[in-house]
C-alpha positions as CSV (number, residue, x, y, z in Angstrom):
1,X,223.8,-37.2,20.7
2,X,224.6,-35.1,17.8
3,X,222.9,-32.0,16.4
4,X,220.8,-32.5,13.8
5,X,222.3,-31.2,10.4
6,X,220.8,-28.2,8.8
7,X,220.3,-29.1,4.8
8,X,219.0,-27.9,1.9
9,X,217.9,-29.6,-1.6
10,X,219.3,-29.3,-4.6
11,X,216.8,-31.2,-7.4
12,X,215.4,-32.9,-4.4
13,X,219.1,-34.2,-3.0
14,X,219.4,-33.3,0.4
15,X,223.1,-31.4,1.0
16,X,224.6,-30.1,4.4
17,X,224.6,-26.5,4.9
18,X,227.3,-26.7,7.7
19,X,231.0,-25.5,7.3
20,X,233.5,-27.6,6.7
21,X,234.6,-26.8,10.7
22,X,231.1,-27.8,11.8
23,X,231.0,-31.2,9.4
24,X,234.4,-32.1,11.3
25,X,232.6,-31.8,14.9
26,X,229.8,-33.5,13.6
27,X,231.8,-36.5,12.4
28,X,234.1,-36.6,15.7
29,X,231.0,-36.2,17.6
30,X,229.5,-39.4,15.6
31,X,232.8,-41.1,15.5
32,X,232.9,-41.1,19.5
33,X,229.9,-41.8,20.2
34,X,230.4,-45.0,17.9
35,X,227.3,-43.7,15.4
36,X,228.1,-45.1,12.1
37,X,228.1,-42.4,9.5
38,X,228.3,-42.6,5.3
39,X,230.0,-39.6,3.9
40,X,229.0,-39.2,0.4
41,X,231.0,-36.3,-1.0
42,X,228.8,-34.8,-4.1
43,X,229.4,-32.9,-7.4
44,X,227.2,-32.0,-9.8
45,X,227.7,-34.7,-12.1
46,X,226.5,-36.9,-9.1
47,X,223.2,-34.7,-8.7
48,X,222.0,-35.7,-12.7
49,X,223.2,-39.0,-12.3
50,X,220.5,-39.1,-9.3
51,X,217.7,-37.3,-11.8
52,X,218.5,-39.8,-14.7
53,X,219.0,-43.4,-12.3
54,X,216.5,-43.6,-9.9
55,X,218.4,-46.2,-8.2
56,X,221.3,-43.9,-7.7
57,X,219.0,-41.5,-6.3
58,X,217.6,-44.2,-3.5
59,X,221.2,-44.9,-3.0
60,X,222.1,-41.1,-2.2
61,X,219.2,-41.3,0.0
62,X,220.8,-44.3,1.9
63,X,223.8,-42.3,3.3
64,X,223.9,-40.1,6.5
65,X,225.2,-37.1,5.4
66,X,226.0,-35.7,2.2
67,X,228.4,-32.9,1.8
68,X,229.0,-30.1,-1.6
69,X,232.2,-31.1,-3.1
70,X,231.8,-29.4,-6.4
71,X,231.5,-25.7,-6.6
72,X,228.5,-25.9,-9.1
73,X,226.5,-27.1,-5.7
74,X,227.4,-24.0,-4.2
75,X,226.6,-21.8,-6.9
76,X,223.4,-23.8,-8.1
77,X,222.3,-22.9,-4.1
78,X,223.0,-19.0,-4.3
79,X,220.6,-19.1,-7.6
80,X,218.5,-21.1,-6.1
81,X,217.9,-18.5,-3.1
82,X,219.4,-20.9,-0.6
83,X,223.1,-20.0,0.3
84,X,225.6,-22.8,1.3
85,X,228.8,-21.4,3.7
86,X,231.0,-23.4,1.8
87,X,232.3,-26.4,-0.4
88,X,233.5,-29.5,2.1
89,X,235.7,-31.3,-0.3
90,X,236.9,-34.5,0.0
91,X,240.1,-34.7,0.1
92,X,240.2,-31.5,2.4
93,X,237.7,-33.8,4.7
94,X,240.2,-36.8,4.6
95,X,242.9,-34.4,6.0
96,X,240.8,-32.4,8.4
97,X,239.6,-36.0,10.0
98,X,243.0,-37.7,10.2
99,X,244.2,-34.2,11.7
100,X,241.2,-34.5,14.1
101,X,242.0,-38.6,14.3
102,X,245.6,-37.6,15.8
103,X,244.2,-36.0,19.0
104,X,241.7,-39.2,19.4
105,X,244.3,-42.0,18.0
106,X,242.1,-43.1,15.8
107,X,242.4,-46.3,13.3
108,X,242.0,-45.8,9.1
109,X,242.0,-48.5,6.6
110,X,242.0,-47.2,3.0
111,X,240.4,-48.9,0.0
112,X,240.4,-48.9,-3.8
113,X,242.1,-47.6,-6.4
114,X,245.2,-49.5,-7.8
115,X,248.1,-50.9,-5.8
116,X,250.8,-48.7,-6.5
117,X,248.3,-45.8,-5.2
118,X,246.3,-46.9,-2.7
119,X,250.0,-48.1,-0.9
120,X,251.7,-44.5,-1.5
121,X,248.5,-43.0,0.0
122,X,248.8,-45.1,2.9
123,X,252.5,-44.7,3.5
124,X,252.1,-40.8,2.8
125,X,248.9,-40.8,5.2
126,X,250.9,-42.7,8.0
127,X,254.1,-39.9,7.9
128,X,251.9,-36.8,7.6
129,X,249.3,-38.2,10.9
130,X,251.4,-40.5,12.8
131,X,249.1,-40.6,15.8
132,X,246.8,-42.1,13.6
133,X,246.9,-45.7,12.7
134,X,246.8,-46.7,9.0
135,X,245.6,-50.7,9.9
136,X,245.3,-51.6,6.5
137,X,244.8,-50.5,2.9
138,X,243.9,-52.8,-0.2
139,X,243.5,-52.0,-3.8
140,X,240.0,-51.7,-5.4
141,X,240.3,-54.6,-8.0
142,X,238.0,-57.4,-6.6
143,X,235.0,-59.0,-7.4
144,X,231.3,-59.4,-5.6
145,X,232.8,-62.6,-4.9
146,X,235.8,-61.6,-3.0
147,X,233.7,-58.8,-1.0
148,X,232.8,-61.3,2.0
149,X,237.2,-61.9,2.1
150,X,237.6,-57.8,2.2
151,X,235.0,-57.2,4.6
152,X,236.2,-60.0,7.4
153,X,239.8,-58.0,7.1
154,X,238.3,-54.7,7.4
155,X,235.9,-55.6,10.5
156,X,238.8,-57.5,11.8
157,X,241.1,-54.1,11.8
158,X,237.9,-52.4,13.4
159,X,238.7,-49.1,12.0
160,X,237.3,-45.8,13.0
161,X,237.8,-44.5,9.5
162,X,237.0,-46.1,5.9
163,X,237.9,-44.1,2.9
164,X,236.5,-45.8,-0.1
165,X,238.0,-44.6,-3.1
166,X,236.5,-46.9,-6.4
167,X,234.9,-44.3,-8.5
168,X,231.6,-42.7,-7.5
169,X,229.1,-45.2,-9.5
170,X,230.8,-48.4,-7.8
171,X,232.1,-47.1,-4.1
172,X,228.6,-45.6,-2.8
173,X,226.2,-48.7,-3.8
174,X,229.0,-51.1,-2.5
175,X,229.3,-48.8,1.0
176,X,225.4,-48.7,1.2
177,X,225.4,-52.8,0.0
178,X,228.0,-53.5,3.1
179,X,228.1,-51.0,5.7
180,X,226.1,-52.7,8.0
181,X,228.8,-55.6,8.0
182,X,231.8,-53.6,8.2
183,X,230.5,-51.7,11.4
184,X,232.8,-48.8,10.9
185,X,231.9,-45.7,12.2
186,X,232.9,-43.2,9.3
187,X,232.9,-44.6,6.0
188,X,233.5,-41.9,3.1
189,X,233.3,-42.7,-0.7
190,X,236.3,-40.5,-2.1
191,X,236.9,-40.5,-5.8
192,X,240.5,-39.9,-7.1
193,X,241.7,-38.3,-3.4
194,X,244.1,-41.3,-3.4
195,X,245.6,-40.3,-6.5
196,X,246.1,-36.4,-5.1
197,X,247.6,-37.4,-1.9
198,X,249.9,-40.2,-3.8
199,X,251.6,-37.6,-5.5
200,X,250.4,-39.3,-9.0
201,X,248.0,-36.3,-9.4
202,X,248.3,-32.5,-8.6
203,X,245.5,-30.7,-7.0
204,X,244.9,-27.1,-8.6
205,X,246.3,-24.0,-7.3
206,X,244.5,-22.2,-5.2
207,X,243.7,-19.4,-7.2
208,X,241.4,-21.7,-9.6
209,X,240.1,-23.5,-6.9
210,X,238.8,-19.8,-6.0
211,X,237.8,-19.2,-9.0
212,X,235.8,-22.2,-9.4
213,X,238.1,-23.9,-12.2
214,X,239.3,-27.1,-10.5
215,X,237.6,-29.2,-12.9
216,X,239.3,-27.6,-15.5
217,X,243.0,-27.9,-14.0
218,X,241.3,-31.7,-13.3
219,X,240.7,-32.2,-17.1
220,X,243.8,-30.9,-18.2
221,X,245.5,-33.8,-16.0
222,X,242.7,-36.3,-16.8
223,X,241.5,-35.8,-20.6
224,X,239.6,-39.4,-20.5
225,X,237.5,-37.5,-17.7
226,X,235.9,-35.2,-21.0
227,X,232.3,-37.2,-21.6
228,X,231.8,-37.1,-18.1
229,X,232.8,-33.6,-17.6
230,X,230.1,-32.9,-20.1
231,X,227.5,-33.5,-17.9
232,X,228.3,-30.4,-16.2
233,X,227.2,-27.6,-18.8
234,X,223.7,-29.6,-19.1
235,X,223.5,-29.0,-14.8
236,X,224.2,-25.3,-15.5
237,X,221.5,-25.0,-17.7
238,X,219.1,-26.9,-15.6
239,X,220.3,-24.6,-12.7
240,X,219.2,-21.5,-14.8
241,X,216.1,-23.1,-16.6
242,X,214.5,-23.7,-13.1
243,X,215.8,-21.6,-10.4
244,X,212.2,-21.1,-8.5
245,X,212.7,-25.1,-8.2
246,X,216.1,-25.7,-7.1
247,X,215.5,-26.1,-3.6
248,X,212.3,-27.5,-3.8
């Protein structure tokens, strides 16, 4: 049986406090025991799009565990009186579970994205872990109508992993929609991982990752990502406007 998971709110969403060592046994643990877990791996853009869609928010509610991606979680806990250890990333989680995968032999199937990507992420998964099994990988172009056709493949594969990677308003509803018929026990929405560990993307230097400017290295690469970047300024200021209410 696993521990249970010490959290904290932020606006009323409930985040992991645990390292991102600790999330890693937790998920093995889970993964093991055969407990199915949704990942959802959050940013503050996800947070207001909670407060603004209630049904976003009762999604969010829906998963098992949700981790702080974004760096504005971790500084919106410090203000908030509340301390988390650290960010747990996504695309850092992806490689610390198929590292983790390679001592277990465990099975991924990868989803999403488009089919130049999605295949260079699988091929560049497979070399880098090859005591893990990429089973199967498709792209993230298909309609409700073809979900019952990509769900028989998936359970058919019977995966340990399921990285989910068809944008953050689309893969969490559809994982919460279908998890109970895919069975897998880890399923983690990802966001543009796929296109970091394709090569099509770079991931920022370390130093701005420090210094909390990812997003900005992020934009730079990605200037269509501007309208929905601007949600971030309006969390800062809610952050600051309300820091006795945070963590309530």
């Amino acid at each position: 049986m696993t521990k249970p998971v010490p959290k904290i709110k932020i606006f009323g969403i409930p985040f992991s406090k645990m390292s991102m060592q600790e999330t890693v046994e937790h998920l093995t643990d889970s993964i093991e025991s055969n407990i199915q877990t949704h990942v959802i791996t959050a940013n503050p853009i996800m947070v207001m799009t909670a407060l603004e869609k209630p049904q976003y928010k009762e999604m969010m509610f829906k998963s098992d565990l949700i981790v702080p991606d974004g760096a504005g979680i971790i500084w919106a806990a410090k203000q908030g009186g509340s301390p988390i250890t650290e960010r747990v990333t996504g695309i850092e989680l992806i490689h610390e579970l198929m590292a983790k995968g390679e001592k277990h032999h465990w099975k991924v199937y990868l989803l999403g994205t488009s089919q130049e990507i999605i295949e260079s992420a699988a091929n560049t998964l497979q070399l880098q872990y090859p005591q893990v099994r990429v089973v199967g990988y498709r792209n993230g172009f298909f309609t409700a109508e073809q979900d019952a056709e990509v769900i028989a493949e998936i359970t058919e594969l019977q995966p340990h992993l399921l990285f989910v990677a068809r944008g953050a308003e689309t893969q969490e509803p559809w994982i919460v929609k279908h998890r109970k018929q895919l069975g897998v026990p880890l399923i983690m929405g990802v966001g543009g991982s796929f296109d970091v560990i394709s090569g099509k993307l770079k991931r920022a230097p370390q130093w701005m990752q420090k210094s909390k400017l990812e997003w900005l290295f992020r934009l730079v690469q990605e200037p269509k990502r501007l309208p929905r970047m601007m949600v971030i300024p309006k969390f800062m200021i809610k952050v600051m406007r309300n820091r006795d209410n945070i963590t309530k």
